[in-house]
Structures are given as structure tokens and as C-alpha cells.
N, CA, C and O atoms as a CHARMM CRD file, in Angstrom:
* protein
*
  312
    1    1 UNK  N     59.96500 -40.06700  -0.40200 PROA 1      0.00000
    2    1 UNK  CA    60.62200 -41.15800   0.27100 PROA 1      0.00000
    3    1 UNK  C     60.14900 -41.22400   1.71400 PROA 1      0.00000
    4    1 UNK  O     59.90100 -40.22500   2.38900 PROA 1      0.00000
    5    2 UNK  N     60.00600 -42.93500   2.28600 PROA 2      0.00000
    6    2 UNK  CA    59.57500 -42.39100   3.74100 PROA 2      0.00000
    7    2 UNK  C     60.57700 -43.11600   4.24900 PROA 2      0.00000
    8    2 UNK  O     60.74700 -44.33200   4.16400 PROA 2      0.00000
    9    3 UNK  N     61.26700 -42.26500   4.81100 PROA 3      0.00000
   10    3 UNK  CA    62.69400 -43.17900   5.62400 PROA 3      0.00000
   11    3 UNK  C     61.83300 -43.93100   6.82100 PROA 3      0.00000
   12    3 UNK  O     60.79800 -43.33500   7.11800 PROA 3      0.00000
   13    4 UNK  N     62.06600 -44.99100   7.45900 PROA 4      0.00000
   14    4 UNK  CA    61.50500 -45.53600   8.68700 PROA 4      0.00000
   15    4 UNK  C     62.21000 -45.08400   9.78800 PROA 4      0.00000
   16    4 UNK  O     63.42100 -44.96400   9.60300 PROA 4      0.00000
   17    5 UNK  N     61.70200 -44.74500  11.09300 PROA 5      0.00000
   18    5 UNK  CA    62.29400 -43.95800  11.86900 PROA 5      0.00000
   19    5 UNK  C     62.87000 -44.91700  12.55000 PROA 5      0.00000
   20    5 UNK  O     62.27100 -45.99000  12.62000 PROA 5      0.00000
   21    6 UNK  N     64.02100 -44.78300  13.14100 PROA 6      0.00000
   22    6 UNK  CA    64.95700 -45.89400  13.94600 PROA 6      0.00000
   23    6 UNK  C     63.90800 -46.24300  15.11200 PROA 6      0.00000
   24    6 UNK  O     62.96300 -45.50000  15.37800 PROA 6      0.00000
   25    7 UNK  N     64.11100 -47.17700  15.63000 PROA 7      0.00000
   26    7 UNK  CA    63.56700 -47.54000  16.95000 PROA 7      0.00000
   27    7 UNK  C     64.79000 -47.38000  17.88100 PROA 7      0.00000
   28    7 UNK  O     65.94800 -47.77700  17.75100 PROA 7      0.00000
   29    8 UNK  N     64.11100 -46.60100  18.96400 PROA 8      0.00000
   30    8 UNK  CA    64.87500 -46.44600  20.17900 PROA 8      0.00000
   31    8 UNK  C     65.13100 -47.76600  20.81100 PROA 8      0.00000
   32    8 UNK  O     64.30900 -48.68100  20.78700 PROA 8      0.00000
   33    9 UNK  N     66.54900 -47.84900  21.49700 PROA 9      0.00000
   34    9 UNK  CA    66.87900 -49.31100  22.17200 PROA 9      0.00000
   35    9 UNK  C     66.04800 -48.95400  23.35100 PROA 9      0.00000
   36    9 UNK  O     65.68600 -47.81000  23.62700 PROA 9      0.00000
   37   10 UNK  N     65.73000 -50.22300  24.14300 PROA 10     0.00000
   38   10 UNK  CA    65.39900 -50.43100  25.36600 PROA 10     0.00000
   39   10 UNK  C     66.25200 -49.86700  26.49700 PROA 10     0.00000
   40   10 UNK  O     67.31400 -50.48700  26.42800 PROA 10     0.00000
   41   11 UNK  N     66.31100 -48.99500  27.50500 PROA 11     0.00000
   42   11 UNK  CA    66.90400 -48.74400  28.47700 PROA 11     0.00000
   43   11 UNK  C     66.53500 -49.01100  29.94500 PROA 11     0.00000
   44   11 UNK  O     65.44200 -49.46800  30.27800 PROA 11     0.00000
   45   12 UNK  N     67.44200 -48.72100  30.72800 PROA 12     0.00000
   46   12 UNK  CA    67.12500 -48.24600  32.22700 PROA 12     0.00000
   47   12 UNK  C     65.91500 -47.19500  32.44800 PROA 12     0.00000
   48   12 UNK  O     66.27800 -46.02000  32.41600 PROA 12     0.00000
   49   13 UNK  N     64.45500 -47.43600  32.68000 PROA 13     0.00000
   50   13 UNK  CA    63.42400 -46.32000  33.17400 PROA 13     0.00000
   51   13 UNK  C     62.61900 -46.64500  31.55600 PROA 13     0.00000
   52   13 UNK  O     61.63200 -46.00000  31.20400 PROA 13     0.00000
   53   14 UNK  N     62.98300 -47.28500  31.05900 PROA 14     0.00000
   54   14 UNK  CA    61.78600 -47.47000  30.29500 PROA 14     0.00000
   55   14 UNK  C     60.72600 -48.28700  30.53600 PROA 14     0.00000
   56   14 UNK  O     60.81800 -49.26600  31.27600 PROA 14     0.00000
   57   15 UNK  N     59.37900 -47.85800  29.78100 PROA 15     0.00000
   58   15 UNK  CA    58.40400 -48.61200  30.21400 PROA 15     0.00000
   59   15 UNK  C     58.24800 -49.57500  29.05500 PROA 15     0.00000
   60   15 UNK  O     58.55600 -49.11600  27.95500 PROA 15     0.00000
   61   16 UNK  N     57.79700 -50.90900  29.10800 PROA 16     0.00000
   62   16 UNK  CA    57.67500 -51.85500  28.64200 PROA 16     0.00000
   63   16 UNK  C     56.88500 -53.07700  28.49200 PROA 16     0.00000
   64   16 UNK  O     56.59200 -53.26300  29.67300 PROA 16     0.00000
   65   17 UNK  N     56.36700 -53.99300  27.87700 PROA 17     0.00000
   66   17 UNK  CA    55.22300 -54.88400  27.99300 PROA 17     0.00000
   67   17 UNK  C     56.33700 -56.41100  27.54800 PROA 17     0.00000
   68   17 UNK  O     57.52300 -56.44900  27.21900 PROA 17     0.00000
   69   18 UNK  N     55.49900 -57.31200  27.69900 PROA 18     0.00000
   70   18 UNK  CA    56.35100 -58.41500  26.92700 PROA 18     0.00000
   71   18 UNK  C     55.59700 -58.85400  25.45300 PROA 18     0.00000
   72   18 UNK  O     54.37500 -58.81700  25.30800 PROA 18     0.00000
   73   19 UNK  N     56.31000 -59.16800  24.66400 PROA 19     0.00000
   74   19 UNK  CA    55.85600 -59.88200  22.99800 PROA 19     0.00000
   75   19 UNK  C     55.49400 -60.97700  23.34500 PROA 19     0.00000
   76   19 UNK  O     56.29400 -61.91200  23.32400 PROA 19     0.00000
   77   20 UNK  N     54.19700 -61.14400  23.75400 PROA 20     0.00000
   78   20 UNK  CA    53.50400 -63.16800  23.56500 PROA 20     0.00000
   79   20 UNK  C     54.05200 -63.45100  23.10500 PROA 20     0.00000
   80   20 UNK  O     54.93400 -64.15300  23.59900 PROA 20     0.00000
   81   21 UNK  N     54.02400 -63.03100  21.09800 PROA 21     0.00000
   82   21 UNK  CA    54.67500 -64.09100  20.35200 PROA 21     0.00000
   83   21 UNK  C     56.01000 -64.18400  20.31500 PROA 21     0.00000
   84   21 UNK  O     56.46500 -65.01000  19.52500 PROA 21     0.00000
   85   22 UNK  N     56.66500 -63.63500  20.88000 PROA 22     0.00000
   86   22 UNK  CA    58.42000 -63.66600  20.88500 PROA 22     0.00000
   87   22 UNK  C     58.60600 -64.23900  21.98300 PROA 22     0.00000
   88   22 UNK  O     59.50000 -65.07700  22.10200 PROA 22     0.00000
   89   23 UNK  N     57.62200 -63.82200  23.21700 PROA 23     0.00000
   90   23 UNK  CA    57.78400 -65.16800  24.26400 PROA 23     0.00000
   91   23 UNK  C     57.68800 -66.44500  24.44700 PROA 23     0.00000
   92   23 UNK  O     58.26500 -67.18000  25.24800 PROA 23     0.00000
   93   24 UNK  N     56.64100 -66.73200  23.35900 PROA 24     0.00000
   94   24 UNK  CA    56.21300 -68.35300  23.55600 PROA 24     0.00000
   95   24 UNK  C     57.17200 -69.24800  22.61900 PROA 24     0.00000
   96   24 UNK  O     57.37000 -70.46300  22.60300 PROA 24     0.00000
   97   25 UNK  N     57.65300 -68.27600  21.90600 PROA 25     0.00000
   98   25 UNK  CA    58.53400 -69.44900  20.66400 PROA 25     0.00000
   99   25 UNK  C     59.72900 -69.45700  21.51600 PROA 25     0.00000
  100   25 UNK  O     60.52800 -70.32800  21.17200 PROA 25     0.00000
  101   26 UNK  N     60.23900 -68.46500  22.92800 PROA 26     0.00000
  102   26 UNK  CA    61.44600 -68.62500  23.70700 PROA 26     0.00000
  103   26 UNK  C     61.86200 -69.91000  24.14500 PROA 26     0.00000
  104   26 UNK  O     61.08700 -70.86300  24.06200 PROA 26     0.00000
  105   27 UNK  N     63.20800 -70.05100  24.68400 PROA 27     0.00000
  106   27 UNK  CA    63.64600 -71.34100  25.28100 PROA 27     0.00000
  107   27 UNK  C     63.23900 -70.82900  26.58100 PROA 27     0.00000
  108   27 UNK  O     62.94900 -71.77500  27.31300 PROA 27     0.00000
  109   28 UNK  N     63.10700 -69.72400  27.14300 PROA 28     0.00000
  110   28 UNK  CA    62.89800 -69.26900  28.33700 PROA 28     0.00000
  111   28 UNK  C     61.12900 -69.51100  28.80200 PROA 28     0.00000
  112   28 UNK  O     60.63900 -69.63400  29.92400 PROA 28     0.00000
  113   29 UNK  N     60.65900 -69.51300  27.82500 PROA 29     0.00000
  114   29 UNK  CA    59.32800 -70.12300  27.96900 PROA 29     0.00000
  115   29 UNK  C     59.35500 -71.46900  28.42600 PROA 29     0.00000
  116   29 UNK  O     58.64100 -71.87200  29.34400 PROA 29     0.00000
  117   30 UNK  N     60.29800 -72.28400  27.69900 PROA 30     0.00000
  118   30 UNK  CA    59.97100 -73.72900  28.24400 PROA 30     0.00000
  119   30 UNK  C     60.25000 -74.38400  29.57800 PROA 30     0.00000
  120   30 UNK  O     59.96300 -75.52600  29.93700 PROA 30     0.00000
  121   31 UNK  N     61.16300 -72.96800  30.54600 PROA 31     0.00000
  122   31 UNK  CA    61.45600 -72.97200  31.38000 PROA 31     0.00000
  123   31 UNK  C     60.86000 -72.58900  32.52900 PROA 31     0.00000
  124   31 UNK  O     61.29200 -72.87900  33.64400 PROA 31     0.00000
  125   32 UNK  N     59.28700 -71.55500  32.18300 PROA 32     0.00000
  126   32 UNK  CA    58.80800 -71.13000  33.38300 PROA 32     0.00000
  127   32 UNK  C     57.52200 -71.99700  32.80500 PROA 32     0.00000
  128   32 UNK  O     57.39500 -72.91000  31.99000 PROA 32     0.00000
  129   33 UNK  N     56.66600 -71.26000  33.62400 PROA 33     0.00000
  130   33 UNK  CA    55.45000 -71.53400  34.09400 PROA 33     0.00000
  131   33 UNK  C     54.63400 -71.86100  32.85200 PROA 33     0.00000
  132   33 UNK  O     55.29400 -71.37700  31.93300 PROA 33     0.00000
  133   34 UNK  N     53.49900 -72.45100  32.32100 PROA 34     0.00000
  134   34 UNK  CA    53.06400 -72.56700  31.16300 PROA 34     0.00000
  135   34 UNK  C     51.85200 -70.91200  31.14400 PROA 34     0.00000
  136   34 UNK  O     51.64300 -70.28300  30.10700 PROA 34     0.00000
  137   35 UNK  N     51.26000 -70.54600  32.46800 PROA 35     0.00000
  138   35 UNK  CA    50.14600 -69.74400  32.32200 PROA 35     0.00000
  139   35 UNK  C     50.77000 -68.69900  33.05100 PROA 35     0.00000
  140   35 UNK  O     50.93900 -68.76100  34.26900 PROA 35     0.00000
  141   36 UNK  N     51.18000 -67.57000  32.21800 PROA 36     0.00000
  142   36 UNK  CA    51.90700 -66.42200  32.44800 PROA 36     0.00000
  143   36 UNK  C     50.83800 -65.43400  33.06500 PROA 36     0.00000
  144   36 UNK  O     49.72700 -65.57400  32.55500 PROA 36     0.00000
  145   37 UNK  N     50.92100 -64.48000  34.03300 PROA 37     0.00000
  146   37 UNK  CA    49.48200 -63.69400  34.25400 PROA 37     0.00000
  147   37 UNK  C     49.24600 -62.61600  33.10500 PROA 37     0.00000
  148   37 UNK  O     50.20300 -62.62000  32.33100 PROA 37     0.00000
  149   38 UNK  N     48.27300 -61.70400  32.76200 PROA 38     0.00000
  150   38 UNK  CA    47.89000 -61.03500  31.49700 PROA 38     0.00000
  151   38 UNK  C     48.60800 -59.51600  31.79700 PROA 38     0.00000
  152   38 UNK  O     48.74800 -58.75900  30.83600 PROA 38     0.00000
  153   39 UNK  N     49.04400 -59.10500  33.10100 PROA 39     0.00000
  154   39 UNK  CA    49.82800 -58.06500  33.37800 PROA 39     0.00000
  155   39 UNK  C     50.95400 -58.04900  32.16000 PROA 39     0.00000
  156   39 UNK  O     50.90700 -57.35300  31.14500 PROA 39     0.00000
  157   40 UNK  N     51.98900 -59.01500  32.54000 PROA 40     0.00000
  158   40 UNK  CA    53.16400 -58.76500  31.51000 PROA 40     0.00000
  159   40 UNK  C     52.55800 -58.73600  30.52200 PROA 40     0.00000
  160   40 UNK  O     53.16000 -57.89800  29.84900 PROA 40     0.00000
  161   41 UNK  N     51.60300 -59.15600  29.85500 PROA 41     0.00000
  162   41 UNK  CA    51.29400 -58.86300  28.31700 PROA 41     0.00000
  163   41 UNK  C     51.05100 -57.63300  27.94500 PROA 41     0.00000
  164   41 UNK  O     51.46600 -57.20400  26.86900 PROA 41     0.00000
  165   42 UNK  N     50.08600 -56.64000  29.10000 PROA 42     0.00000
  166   42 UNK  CA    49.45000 -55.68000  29.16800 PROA 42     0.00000
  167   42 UNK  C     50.56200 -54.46700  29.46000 PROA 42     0.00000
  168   42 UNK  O     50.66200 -53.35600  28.94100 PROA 42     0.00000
  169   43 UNK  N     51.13400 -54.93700  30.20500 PROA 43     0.00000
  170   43 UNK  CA    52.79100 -53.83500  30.82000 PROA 43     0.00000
  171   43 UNK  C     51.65000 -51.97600  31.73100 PROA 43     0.00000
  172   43 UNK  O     50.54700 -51.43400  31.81000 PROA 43     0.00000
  173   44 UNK  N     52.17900 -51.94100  31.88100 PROA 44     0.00000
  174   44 UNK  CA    53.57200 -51.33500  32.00100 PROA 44     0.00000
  175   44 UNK  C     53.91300 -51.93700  33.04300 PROA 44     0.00000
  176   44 UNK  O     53.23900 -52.19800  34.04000 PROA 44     0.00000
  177   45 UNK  N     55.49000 -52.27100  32.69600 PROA 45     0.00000
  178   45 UNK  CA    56.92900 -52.69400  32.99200 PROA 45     0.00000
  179   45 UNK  C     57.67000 -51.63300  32.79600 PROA 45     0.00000
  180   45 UNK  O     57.81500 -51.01000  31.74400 PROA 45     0.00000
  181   46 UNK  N     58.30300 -51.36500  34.18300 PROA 46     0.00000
  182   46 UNK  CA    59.82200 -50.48600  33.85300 PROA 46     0.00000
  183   46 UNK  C     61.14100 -51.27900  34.11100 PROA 46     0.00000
  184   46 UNK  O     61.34400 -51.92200  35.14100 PROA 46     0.00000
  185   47 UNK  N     61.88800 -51.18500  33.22500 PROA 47     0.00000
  186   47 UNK  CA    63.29900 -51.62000  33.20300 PROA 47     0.00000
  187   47 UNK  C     64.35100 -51.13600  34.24200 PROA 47     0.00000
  188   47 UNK  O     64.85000 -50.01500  34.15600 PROA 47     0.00000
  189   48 UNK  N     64.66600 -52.00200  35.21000 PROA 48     0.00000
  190   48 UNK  CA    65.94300 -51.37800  36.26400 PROA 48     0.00000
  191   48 UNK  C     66.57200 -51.81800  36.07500 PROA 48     0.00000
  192   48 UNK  O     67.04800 -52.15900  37.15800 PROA 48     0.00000
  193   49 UNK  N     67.28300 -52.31000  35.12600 PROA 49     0.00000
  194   49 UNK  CA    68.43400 -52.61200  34.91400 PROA 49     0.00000
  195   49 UNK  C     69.22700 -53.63500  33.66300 PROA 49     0.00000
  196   49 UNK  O     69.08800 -54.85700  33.61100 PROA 49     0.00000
  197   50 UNK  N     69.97200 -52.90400  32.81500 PROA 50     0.00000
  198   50 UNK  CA    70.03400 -54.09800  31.63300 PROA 50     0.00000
  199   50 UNK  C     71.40300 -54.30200  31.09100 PROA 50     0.00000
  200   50 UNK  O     72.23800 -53.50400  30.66400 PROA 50     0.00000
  201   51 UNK  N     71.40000 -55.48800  31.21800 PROA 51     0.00000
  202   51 UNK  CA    73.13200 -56.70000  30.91900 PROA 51     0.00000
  203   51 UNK  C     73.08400 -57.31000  30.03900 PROA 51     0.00000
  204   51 UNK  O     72.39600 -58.31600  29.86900 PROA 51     0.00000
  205   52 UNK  N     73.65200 -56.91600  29.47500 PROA 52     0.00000
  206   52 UNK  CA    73.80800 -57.76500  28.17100 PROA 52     0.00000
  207   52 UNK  C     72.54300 -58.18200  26.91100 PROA 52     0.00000
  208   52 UNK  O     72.74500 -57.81000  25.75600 PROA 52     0.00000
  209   53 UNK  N     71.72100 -58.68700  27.13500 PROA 53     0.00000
  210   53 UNK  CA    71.09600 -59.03400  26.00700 PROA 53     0.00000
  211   53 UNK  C     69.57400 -59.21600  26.98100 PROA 53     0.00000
  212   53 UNK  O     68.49900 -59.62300  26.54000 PROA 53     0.00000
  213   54 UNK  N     69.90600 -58.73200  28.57100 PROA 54     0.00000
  214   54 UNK  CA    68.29400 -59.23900  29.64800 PROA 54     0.00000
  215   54 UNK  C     68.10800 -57.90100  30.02800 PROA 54     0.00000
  216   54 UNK  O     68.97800 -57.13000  29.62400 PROA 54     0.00000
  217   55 UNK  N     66.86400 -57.25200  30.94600 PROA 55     0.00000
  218   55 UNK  CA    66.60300 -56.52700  31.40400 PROA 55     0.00000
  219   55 UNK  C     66.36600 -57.28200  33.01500 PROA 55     0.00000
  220   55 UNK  O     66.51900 -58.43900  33.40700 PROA 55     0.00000
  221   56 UNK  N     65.98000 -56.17700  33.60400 PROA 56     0.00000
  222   56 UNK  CA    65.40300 -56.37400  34.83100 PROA 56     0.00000
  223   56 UNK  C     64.06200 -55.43400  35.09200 PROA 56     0.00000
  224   56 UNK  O     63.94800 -54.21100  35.17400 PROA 56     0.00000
  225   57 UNK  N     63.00200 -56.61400  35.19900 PROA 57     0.00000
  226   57 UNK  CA    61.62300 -55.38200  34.16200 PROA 57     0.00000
  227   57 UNK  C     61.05000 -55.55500  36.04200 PROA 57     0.00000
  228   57 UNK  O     61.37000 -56.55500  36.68400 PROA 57     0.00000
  229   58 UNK  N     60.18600 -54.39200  36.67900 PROA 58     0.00000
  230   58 UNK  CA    59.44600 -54.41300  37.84900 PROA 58     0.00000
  231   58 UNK  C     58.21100 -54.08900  37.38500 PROA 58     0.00000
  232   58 UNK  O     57.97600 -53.12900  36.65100 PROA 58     0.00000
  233   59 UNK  N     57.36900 -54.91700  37.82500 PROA 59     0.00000
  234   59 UNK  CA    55.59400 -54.13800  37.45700 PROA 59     0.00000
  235   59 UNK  C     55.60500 -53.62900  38.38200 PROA 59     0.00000
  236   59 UNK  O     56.57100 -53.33100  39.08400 PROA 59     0.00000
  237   60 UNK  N     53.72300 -53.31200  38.64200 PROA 60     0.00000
  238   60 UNK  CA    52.84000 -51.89400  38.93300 PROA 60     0.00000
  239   60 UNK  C     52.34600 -52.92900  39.99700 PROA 60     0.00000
  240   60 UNK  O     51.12400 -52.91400  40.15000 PROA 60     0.00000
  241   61 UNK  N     53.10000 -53.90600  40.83300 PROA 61     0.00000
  242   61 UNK  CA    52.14200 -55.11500  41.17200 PROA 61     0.00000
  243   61 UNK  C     52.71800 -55.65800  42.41800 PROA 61     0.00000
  244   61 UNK  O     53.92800 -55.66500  42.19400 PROA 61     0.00000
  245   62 UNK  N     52.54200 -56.06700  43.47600 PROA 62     0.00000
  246   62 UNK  CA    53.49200 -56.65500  44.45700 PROA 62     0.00000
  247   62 UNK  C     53.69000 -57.69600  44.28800 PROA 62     0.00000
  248   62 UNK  O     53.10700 -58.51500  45.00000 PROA 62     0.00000
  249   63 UNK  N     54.87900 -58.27000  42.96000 PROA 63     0.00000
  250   63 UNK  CA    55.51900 -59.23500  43.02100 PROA 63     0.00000
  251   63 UNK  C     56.99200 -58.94200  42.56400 PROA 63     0.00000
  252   63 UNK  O     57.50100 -57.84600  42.33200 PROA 63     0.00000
  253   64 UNK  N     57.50300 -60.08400  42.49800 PROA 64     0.00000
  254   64 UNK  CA    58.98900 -59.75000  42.00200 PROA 64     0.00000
  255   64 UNK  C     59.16600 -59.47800  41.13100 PROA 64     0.00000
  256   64 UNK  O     58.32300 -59.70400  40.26300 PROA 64     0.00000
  257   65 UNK  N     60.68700 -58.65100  40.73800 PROA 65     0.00000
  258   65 UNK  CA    61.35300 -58.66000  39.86900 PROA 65     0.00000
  259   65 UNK  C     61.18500 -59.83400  39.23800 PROA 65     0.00000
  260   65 UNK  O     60.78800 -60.86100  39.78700 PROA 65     0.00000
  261   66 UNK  N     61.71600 -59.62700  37.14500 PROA 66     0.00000
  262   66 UNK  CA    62.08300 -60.40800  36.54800 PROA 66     0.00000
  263   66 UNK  C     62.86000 -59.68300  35.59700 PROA 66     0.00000
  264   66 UNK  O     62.87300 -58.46000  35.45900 PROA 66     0.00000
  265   67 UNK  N     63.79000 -60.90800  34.66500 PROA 67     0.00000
  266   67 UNK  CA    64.62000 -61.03800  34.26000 PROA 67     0.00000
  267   67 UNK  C     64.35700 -61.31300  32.88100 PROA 67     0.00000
  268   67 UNK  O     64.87500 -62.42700  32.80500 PROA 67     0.00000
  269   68 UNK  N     63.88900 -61.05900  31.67900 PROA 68     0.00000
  270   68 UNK  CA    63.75800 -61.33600  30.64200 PROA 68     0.00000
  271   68 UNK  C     64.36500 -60.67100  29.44400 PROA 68     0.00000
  272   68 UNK  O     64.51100 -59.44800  29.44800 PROA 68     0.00000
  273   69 UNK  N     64.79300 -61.53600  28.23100 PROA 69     0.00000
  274   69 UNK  CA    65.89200 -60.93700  27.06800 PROA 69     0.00000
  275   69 UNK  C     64.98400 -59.59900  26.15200 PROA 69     0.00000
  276   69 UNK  O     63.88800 -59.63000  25.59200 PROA 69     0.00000
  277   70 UNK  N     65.66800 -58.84800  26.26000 PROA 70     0.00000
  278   70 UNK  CA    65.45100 -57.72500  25.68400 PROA 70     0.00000
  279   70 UNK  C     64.78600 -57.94600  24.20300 PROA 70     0.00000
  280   70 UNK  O     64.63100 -56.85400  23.65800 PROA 70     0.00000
  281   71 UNK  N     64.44000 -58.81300  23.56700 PROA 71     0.00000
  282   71 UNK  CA    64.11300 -58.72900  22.31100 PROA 71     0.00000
  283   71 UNK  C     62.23900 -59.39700  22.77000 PROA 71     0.00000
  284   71 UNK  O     61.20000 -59.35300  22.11100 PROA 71     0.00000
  285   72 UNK  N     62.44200 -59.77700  23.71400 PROA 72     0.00000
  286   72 UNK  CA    60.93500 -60.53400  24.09300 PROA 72     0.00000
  287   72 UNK  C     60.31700 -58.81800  25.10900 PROA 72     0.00000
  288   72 UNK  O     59.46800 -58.64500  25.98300 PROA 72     0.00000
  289   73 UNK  N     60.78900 -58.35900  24.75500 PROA 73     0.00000
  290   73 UNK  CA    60.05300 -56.78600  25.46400 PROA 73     0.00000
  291   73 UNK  C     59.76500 -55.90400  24.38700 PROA 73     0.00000
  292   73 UNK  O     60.51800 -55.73600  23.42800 PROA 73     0.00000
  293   74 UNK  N     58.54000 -55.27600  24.57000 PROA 74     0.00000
  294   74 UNK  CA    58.27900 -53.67800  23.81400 PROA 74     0.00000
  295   74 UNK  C     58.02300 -52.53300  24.51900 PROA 74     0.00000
  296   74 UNK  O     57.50700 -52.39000  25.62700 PROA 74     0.00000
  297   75 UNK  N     58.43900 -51.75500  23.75700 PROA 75     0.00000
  298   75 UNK  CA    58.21400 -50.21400  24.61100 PROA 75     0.00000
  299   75 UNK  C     56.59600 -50.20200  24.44200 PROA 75     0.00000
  300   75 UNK  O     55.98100 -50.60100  23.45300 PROA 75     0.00000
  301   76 UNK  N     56.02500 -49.62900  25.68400 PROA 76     0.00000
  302   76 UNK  CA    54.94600 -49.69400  26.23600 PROA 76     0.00000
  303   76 UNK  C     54.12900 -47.83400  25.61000 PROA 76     0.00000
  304   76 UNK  O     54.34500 -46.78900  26.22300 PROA 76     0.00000
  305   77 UNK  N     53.62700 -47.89100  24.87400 PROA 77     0.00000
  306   77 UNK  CA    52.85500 -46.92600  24.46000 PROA 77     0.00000
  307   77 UNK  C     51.52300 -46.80500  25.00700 PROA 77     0.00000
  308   77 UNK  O     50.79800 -47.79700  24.93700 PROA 77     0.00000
  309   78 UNK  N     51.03800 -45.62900  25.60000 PROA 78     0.00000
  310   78 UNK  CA    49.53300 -45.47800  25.70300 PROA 78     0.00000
  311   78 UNK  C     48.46300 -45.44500  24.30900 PROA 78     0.00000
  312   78 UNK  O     47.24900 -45.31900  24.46500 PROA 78     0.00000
């Protein structure tokens, strides 16, 4: 039998990338920018902070914070 191993939830200090395809089908997509830069795709993103169903993801980058729903993020593996 191969049980599937749970996936860990997203937390505070995790590192993270964003899902293109879970981003572009978003309503939150239709709301920003059409040409996203290739960083968030690429991540690492760490999570400072998470409410409800959003994070608060900071890159490796001198720009701002953002705010995006936890299901449009993945844990960031080397």
C-alpha cells in the first residue's frame, strides 16, 4: 500500500513560490497587473504572516510585501 504523505499547511517562515496556473484562473489576477515579474513564479517567498485564507509572502528583492490566498502558493523546494 502507498499511503500519500499529508502535505504540510503553509505557515509563518515558510518558503514559497506562486502556482501560475492557480494564479491566472484567480479573481485576484483580474485585479492586478496583467505581466507579473518571473521572481514570484521562481520564489523563494517567505511567508510573514497568515489570516485567514491570505499570506503575507516577502521576496529576496527590494520590493514590497504582498498579499496573496494561500492556495495560489507552493512550498518552495530546492
Amino acid at each position: 500500500m502507498t499511503d500519500s504523505i499529508p502535505k504540510k499547511p503553509l505557515k509563518k517562515g515558510s518558503l514559497v513560490f506562486v502556482d501560475r496556473e492557480n494564479y491566472i484562473k484567480s479573481i485576484e489576477a483580474l485585479a492586478s497587473d496583467d505581466d507579473l515579474p518571473n521572481y514570484v513564479f521562481e520564489g523563494p517567498g517567505e511567508i510573514l504572516s497568515v489570516k485567514e485564507e491570505y499570506a503575507q509572502v516577502r521576496w529576496r528583492r527590494p520590493v514590497p510585501d504582498v498579499w496573496l490566498k494561500l492556495d495560489q502558493l507552493k512550498e518552495y523546494t530546492q
